[in-house]
C-alpha positions in Angstrom: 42.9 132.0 55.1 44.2 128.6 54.1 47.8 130.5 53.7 47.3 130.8 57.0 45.7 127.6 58.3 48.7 125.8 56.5 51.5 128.6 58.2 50.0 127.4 61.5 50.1 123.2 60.5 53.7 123.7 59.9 55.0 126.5 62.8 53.5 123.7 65.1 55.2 120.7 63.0 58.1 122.9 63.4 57.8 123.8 66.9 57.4 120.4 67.9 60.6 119.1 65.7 63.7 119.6 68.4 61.5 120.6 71.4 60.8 119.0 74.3 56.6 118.6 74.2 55.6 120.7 77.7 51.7 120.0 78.7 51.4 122.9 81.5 48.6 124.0 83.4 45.9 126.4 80.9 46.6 129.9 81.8 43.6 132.5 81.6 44.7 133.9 78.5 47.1 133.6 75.8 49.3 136.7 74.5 46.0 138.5 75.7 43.5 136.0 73.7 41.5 134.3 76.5 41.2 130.9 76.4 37.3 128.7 76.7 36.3 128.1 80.4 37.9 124.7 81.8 40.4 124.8 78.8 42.9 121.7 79.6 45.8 119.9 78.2 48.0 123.1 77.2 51.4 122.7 75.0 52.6 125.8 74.6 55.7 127.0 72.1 56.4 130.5 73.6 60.1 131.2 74.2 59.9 133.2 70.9 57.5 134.3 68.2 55.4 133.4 66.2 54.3 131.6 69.7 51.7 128.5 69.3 49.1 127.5 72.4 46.6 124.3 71.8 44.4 123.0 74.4 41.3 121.2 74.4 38.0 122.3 75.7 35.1 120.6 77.0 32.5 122.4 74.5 31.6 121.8 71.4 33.3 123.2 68.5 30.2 126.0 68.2 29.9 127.0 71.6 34.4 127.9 71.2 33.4 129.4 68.0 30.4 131.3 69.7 33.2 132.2 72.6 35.7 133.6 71.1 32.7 135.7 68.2 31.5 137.4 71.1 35.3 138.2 72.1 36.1 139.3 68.8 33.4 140.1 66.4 35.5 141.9 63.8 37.8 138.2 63.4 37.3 137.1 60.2 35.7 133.6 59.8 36.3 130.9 57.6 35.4 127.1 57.6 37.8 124.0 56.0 36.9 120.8 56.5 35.8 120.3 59.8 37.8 123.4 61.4 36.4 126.8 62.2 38.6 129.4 62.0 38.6 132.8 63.3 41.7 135.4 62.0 42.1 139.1 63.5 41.8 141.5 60.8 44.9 142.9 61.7 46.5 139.5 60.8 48.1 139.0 64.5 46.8 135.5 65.6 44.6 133.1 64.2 42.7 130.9 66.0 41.6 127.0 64.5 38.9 125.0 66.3 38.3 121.5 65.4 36.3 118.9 66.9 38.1 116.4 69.8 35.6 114.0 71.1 33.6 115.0 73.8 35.2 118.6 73.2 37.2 120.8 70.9 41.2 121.4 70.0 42.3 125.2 70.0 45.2 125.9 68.4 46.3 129.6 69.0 48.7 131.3 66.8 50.2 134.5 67.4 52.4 136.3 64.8 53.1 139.4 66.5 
């Protein structure tokens, strides 16, 4: 899991190296992951794959991690630090919610 929390550190370092940093509107869902009610402040790398979405939400880093649990209760779980993170078994996305404030970040990977 930290294999993976550090592949996602550096796709987005990556990602945002030599790209133009676009804050759009939060779509509904995310290569078919949904993202947290009132979910805000997108930047989205998605013109190829692996594809990268953060945003922040409102709620508190439990009530995401309760969110997407009840979305996906077979995601694997694992804590570091002050992130939450939540990994399909199938190893397609990964999901890494840390505290923001008044809110949480979301950073959505998807590998495939």
């Amino acid at each position: 899991m930290a294999k993976s929390i550090l592949a996602l550190t550096v796709l987005v370092s990556i990602s945002l190296s030599g790209t133009t940093l676009a804050t759009t509107d939060c779509p509904a869902q995310f290569h078919n992951l949904p993202l947290a009610a009132n979910a805000r402040y997108c930047q989205q790398f998605n013109d190829k794959m692996p594809a990268t979405l953060s945003y922040f939400a409102p709620q508190s880093p439990q009530q995401v991690l309760a969110f997407y649990r009840a979305q996906f209760s077979d995601a694997q779980f694992s804590q570091s630090k002050d992130q939450q993170i939540l990994e399909d078994p199938a190893r397609h996305w990964v999901l890494v919610i840390s505290n923001d404030g008044q809110g949480s970040q979301v950073d959505i990977l998807v590998k495939q």
